[in-house]
N, C-alpha and C positions, 0 to 999 in steps of 0.2 A: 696051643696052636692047632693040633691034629683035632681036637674035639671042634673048633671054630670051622675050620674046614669043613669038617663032618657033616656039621650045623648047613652050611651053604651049601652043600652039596644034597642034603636031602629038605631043605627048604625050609630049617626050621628057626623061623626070623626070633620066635622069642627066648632063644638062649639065647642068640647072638645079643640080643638085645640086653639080657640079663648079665651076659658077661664083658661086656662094655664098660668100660670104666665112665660114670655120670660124668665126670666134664667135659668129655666130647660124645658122648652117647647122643644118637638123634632120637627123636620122639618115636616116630615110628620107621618100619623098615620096611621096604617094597623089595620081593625079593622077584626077577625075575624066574618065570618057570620055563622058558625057553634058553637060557643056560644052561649047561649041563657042565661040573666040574667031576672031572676024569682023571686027574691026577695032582699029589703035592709032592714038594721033594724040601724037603726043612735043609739048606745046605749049610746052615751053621748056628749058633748060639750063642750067647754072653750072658754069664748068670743066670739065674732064673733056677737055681736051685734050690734045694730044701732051706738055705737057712738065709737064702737071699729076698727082698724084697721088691726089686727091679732084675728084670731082663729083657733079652733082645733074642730073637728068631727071625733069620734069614731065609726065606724063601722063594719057591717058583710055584706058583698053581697053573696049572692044563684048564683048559676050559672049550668046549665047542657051543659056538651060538651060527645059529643059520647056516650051519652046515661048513661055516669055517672056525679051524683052530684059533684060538687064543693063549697067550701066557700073562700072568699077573705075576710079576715078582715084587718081592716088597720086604723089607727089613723092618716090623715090627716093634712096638715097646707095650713093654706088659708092667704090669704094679699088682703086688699082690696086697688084695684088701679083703681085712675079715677073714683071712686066712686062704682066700683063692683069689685065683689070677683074674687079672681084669686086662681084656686089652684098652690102650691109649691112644693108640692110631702110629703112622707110622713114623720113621725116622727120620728127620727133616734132611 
């Protein structure tokens, strides 16, 4: 989750894209560059440990676009393939 962050935050569409799990992975990724993401706060977890194959991370991301704040929270699902985590999209 902290590396996918990372990822939007300095723009870098083809990890995100890499680490996407293919069945909802989009072709391509348009990242805007007048976003600016300024802070995450991971506020919880379910699995997603060493010997787990699924988990869940709960978050809040900071963001300013056009000179107003925003927040994105989102409760994620991850699958680990091939030995790394893929995100799946989020929790219904």
């Amino acid at each position: 989750m902290r590396s996918r962050y990372s990822a939007f935050a300095v723009g870098d569409a083809k990890y995100l894209l890499r680490t996407w799990h293919p069945s909802g992975r989009p072709r391509t990724l348009d990242l805007d560059p007048a976003l600016a993401w300024t802070r995450l706060a991971v506020l919880d977890t379910q699995a997603g440990g060493l010997f787990d194959a699924t988990g869940t991370v709960r978050f809040r991301a900071v963001y300013v676009q056009d000179g107003q704040r925003g927040v994105l929270a989102e409760t994620s699902r991850f699958v680990r393939q091939d030995g790394l985590w893929a995100y799946l999209g989020p929790v219904d």
